[in-house]
TORLUMPA-830500 format. One record per atom (N, C-alpha, C): residue number from 1; z, y, x; atom name. Coordinates in pm, 1 decimal, always signed. Example, Ala and Ser with C-alpha at 12.3 -4.5 7.8 and 13.67 -1.06 7.14 Angstrom:
<pts>
+------+----------+----------+----------+------+
: loro :       up :    north :     east : vofi :
+------+----------+----------+----------+------+
:    1 :   +780.0 :   -569.0 :  +1319.0 :    N :
:    1 :   +780.0 :   -450.0 :  +1230.0 :   CA :
:    1 :   +780.0 :   -330.0 :  +1320.0 :    C :
:    2 :   +708.0 :   -225.0 :  +1285.0 :    N :
:    2 :   +714.0 :   -106.0 :  +1367.0 :   CA :
:    2 :   +787.0 :     +3.0 :  +1290.0 :    C :
+------+----------+----------+----------+------+
</pts>
This chain:
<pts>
+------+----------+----------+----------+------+
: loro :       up :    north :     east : vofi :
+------+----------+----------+----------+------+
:    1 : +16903.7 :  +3478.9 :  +1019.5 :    N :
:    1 : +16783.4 :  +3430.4 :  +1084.8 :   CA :
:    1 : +16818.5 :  +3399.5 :  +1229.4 :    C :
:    2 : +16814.5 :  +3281.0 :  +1262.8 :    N :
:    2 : +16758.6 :  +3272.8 :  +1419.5 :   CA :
:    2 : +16648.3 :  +3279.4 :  +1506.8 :    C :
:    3 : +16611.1 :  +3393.3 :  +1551.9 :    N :
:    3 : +16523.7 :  +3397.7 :  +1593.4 :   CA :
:    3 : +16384.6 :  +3370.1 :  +1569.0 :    C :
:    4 : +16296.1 :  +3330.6 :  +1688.5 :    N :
:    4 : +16200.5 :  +3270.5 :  +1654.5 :   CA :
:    4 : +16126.9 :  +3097.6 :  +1566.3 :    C :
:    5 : +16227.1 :  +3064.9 :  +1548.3 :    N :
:    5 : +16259.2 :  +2928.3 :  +1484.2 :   CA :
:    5 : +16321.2 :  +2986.2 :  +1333.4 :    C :
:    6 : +16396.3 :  +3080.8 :  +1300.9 :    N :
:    6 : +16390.3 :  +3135.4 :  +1172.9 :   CA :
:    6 : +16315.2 :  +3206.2 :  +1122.8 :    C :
:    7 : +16249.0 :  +3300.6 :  +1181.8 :    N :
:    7 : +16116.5 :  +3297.7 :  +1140.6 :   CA :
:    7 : +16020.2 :  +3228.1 :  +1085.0 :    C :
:    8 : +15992.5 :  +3144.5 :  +1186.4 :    N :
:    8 : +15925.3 :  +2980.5 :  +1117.9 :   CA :
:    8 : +15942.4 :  +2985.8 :   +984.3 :    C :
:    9 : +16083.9 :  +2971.9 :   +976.9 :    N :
:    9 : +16100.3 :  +2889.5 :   +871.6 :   CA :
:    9 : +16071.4 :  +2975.2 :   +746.6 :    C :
:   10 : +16094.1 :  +3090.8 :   +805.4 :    N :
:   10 : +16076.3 :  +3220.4 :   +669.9 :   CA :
:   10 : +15962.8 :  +3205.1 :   +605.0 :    C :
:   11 : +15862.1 :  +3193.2 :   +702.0 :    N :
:   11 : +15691.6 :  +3206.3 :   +669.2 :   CA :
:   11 : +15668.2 :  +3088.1 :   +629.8 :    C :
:   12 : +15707.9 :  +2947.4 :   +683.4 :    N :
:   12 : +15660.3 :  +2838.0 :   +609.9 :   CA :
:   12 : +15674.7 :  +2832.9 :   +485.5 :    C :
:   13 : +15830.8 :  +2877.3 :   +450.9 :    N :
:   13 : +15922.9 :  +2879.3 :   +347.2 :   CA :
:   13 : +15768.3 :  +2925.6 :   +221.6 :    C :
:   14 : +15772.3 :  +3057.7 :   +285.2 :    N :
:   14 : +15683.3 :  +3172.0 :   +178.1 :   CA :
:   14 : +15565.3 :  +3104.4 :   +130.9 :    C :
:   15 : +15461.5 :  +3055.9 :   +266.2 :    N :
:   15 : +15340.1 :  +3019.3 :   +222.1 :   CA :
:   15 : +15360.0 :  +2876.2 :   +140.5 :    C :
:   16 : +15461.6 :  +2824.5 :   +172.6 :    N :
:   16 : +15449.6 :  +2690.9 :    +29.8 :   CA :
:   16 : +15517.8 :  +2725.6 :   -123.1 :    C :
:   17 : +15553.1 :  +2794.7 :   -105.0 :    N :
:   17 : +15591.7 :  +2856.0 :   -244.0 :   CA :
:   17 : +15607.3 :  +2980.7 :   -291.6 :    C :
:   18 : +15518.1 :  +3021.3 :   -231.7 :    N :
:   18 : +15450.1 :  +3166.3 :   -288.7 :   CA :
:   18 : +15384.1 :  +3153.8 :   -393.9 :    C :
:   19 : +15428.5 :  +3277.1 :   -543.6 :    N :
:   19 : +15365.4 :  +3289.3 :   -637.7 :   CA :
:   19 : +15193.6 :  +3311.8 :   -621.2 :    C :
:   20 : +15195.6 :  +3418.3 :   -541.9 :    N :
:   20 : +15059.8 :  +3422.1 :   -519.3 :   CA :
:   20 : +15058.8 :  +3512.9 :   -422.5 :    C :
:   21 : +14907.4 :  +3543.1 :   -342.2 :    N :
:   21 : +14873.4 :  +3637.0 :   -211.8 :   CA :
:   21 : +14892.7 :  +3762.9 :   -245.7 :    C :
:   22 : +14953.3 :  +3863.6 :   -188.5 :    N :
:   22 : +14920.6 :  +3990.3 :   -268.5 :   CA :
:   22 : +15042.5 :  +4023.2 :   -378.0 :    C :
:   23 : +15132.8 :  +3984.2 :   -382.9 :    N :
:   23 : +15198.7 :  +4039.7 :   -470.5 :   CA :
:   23 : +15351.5 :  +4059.5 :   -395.6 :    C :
:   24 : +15380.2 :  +4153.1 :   -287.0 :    N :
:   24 : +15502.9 :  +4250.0 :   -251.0 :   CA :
:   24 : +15551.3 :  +4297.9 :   -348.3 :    C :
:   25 : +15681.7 :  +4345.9 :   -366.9 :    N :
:   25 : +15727.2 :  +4424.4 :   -429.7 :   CA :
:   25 : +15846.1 :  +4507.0 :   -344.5 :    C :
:   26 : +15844.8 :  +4654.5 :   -416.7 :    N :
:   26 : +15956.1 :  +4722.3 :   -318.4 :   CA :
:   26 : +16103.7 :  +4638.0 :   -402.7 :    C :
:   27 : +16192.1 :  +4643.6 :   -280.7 :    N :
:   27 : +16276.4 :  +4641.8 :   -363.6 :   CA :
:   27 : +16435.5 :  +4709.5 :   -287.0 :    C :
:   28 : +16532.0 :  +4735.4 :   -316.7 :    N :
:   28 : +16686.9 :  +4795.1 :   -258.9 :   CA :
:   28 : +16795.4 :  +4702.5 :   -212.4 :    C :
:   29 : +16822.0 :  +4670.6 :   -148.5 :    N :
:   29 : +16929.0 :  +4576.4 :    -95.1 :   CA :
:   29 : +17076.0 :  +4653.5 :   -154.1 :    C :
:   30 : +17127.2 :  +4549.3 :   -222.4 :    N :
:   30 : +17259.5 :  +4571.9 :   -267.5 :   CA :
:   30 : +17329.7 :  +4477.2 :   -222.2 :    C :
:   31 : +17426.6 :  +4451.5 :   -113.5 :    N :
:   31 : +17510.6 :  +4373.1 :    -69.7 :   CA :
:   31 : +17432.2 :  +4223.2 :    -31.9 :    C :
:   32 : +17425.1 :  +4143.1 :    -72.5 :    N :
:   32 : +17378.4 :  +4024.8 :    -19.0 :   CA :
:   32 : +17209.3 :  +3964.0 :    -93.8 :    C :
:   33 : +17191.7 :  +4100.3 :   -209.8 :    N :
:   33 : +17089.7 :  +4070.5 :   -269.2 :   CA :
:   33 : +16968.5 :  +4146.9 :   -261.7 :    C :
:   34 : +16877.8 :  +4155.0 :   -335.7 :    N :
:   34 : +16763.2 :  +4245.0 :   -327.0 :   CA :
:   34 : +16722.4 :  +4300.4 :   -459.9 :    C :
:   35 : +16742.2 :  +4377.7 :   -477.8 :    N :
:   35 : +16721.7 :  +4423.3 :   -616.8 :   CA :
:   35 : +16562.4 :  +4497.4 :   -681.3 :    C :
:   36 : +16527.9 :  +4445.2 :   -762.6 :    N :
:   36 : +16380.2 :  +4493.6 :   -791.7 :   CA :
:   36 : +16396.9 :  +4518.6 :   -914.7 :    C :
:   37 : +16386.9 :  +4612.5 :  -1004.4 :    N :
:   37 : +16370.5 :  +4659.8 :  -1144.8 :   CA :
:   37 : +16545.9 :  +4604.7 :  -1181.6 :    C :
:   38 : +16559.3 :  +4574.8 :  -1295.8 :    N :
:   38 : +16692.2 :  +4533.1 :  -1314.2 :   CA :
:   38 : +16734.0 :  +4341.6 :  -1250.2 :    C :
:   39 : +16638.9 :  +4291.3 :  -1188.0 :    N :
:   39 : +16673.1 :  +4173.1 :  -1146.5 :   CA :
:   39 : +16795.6 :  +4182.9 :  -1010.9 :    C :
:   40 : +16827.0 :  +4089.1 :   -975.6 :    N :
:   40 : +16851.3 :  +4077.0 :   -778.8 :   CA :
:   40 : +16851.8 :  +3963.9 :   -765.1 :    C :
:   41 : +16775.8 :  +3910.7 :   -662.7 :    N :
:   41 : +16763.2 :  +3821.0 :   -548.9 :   CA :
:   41 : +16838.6 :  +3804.7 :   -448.2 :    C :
:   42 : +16876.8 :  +3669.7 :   -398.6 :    N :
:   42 : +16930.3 :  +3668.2 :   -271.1 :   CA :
:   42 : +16800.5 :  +3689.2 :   -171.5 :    C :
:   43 : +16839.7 :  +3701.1 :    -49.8 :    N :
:   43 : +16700.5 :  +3744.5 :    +23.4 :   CA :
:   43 : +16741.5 :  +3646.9 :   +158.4 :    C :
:   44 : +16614.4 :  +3655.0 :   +261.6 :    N :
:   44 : +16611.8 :  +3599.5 :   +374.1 :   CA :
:   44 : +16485.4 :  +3695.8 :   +451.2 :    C :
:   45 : +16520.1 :  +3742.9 :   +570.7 :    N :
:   45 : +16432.4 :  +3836.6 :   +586.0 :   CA :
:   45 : +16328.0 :  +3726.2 :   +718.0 :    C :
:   46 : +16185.3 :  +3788.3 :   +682.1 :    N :
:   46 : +16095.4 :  +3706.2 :   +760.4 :   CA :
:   46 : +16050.1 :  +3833.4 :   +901.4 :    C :
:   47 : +16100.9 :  +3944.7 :   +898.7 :    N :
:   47 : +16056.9 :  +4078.2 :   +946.2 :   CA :
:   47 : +16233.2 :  +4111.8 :  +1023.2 :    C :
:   48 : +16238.7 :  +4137.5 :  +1174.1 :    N :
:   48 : +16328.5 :  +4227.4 :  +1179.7 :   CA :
:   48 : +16324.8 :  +4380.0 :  +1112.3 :    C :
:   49 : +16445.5 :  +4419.4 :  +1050.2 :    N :
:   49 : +16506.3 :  +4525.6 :   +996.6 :   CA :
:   49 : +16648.0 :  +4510.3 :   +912.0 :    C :
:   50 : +16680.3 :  +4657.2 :   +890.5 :    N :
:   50 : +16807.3 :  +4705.9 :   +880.0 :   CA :
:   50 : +16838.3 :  +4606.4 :   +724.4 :    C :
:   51 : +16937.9 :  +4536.8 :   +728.4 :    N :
:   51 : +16920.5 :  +4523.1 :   +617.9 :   CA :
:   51 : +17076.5 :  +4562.0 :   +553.3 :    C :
:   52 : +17111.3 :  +4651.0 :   +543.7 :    N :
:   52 : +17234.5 :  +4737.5 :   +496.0 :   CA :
:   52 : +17179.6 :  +4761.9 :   +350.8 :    C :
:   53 : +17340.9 :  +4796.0 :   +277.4 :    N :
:   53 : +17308.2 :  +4771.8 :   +168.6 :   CA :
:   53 : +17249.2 :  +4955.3 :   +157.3 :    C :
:   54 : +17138.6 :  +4941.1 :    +75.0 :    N :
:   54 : +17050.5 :  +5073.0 :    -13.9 :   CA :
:   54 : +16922.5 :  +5096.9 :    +78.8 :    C :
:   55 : +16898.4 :  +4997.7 :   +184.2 :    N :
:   55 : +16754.8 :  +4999.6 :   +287.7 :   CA :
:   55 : +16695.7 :  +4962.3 :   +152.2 :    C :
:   56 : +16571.2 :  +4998.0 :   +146.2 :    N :
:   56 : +16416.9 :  +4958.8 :    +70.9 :   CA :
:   56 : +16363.2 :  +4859.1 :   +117.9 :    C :
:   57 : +16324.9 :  +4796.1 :    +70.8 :    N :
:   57 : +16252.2 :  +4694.9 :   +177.2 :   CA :
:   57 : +16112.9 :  +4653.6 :    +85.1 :    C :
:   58 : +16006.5 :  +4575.6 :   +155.2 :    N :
:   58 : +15911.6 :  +4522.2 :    +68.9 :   CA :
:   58 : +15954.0 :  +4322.6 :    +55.5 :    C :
:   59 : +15911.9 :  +4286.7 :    -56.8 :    N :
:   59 : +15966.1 :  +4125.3 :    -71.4 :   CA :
:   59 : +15856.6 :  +4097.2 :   -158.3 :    C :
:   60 : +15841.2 :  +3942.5 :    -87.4 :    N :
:   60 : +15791.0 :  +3801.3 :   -153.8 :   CA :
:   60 : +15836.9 :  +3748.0 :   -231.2 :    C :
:   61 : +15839.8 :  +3730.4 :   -360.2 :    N :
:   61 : +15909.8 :  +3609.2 :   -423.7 :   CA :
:   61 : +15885.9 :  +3468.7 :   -446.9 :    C :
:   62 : +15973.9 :  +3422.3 :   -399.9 :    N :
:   62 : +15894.4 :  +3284.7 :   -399.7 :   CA :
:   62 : +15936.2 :  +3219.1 :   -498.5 :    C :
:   63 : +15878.4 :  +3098.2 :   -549.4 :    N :
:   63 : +15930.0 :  +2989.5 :   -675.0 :   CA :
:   63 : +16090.1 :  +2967.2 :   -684.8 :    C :
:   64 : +16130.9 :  +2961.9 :   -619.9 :    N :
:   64 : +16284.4 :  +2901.1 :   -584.3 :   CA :
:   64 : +16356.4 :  +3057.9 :   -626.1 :    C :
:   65 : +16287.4 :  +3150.5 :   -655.5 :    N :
:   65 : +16399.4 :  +3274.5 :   -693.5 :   CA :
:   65 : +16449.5 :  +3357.6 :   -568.9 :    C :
:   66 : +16394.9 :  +3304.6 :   -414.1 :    N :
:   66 : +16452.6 :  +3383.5 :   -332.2 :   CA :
:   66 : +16363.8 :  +3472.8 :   -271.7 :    C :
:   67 : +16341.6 :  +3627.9 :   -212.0 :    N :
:   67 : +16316.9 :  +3741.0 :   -161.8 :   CA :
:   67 : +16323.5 :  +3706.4 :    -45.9 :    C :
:   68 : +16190.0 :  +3712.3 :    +20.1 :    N :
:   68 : +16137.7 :  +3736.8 :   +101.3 :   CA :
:   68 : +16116.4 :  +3838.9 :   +191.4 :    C :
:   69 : +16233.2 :  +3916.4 :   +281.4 :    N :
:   69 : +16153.7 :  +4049.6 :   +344.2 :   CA :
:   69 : +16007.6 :  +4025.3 :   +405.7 :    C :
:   70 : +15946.9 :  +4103.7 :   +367.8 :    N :
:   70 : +15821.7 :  +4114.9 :   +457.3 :   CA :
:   70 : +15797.3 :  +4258.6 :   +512.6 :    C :
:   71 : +15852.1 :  +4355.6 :   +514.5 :    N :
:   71 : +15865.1 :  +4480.1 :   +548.5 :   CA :
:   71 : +15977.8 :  +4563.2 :   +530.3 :    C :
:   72 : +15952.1 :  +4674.6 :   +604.8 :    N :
:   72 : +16080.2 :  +4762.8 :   +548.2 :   CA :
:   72 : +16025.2 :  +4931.3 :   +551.9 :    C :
+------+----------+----------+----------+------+
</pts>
């Protein structure tokens, strides 16, 4: 992410292809992905935080298959 201009792009990213409002999920960062139940995602975080691999984090999924941090 760069900054405030990656940001942007995080949130634009989300709100045009967001499944729907309301649906976070926790999920575990394993190396470059995000892991939720037996899936993983690549991710892009819209939230500063740690993102080392075994942080928790909360994620968006969007149409395109990619994880969204939105919390941690």
């Amino acid at each position: 992410m760069n900054g405030v201009d990656g940001l942007a792009r995080a949130v634009r990213r989300v709100a045009n292809s967001h499944k729907g409002m309301g649906q976070a999920q926790r999920g575990i960062i394993q190396g470059d992905k995000v892991c939720i139940g037996n899936r993983a995602y690549p991710f892009t975080a819209a939230v500063e935080c740690h993102t080392e691999t075994g942080s928790a984090v909360w994620v968006q999924l969007t149409k395109t298959g990619r994880a969204v941090i939105v919390g941690a």
